[in-house]
C-alpha positions in Angstrom: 4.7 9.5 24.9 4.3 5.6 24.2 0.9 6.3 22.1 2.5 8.9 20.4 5.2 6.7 19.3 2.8 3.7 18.1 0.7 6.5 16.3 4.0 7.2 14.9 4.8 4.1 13.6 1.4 3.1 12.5 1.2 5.7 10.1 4.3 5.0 8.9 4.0 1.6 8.1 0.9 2.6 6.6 2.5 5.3 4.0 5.4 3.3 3.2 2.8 0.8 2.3 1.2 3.3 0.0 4.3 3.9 -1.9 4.9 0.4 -1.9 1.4 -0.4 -3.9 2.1 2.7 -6.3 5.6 1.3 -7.1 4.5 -2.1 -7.3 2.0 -0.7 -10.1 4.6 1.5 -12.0 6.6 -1.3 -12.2 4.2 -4.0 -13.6 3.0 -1.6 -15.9 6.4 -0.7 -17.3 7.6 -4.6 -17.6 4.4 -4.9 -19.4 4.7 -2.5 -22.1 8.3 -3.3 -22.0 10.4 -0.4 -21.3 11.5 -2.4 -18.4 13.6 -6.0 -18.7 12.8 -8.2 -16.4 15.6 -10.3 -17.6 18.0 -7.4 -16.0 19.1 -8.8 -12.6 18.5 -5.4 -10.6 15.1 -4.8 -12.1 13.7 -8.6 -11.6 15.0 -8.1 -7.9 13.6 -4.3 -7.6 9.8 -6.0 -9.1 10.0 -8.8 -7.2 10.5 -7.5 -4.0 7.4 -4.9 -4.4 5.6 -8.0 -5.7 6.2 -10.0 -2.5 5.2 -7.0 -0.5 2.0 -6.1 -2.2 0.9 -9.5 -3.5 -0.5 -11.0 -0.3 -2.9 -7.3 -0.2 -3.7 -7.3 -3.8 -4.6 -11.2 -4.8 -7.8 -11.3 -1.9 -9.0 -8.2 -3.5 -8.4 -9.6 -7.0 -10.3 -11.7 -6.5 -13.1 -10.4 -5.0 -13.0 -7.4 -8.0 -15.1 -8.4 -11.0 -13.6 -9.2 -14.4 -12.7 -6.0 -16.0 -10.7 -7.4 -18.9 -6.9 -6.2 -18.9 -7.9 -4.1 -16.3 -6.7 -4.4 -12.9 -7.8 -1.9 -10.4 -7.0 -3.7 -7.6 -3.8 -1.0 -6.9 -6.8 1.6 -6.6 -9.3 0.0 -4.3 -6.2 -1.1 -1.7 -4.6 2.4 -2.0 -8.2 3.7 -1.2 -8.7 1.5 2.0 -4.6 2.1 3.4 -5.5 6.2 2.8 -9.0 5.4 4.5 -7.0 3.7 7.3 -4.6 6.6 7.7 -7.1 9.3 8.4 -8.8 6.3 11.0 -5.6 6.0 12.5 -5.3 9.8 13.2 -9.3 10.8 14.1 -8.5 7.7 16.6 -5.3 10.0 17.8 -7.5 12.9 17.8 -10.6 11.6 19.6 -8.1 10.3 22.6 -6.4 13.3 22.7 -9.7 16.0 23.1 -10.9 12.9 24.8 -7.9 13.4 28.2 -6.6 9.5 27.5 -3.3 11.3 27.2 -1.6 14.2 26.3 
């Protein structure tokens, strides 16, 4: 019951993490073609917040990504690794549960 509910939660976190990145990417690429104003208090506080929450994921892989002009893929390769990590997560569920470690 307990490894269900921390097999639970770690997929959560993990999906709400997902949408995170793909909000976080919406949203800088409306604020840079302008449709968006960051100068509007709701939508500087809406950006920053998905900033804060992504940033520390997205900078390490930044900068480990070459130099693809105005291109930043960096959204891509972390939303490739947290869906990588999802379907770890829930083989490692699976294995333990064919596997008797508990029910």
């Amino acid at each position: 019951m307990l490894l269900d509910a921390v097999f639970y939660l770690v997929n959560a976190v993990l999906l709400l993490f997902f949408w995170a990145v793909i909000i976080a990417a919406v949203l800088s690429l409306l604020i840079g073609f302008n449709v968006l104003d960051t100068r509007n208090r709701l939508v500087w506080t809406i950006a920053d917040f998905f900033a804060r929450v992504t940033e520390p994921v997205l900078r390490p892989v930044r900068q480990r990504l070459p130099n693809l002009g105005g291109i930043d893929i960096s959204p891509l390769v972390v939303l490739l690794v947290v869906q990588a990590l999802i379907l770890l997560v829930n083989a490692i569920q699976g294995y333990m549960i064919r596997g008797g470690v508990y029910f």
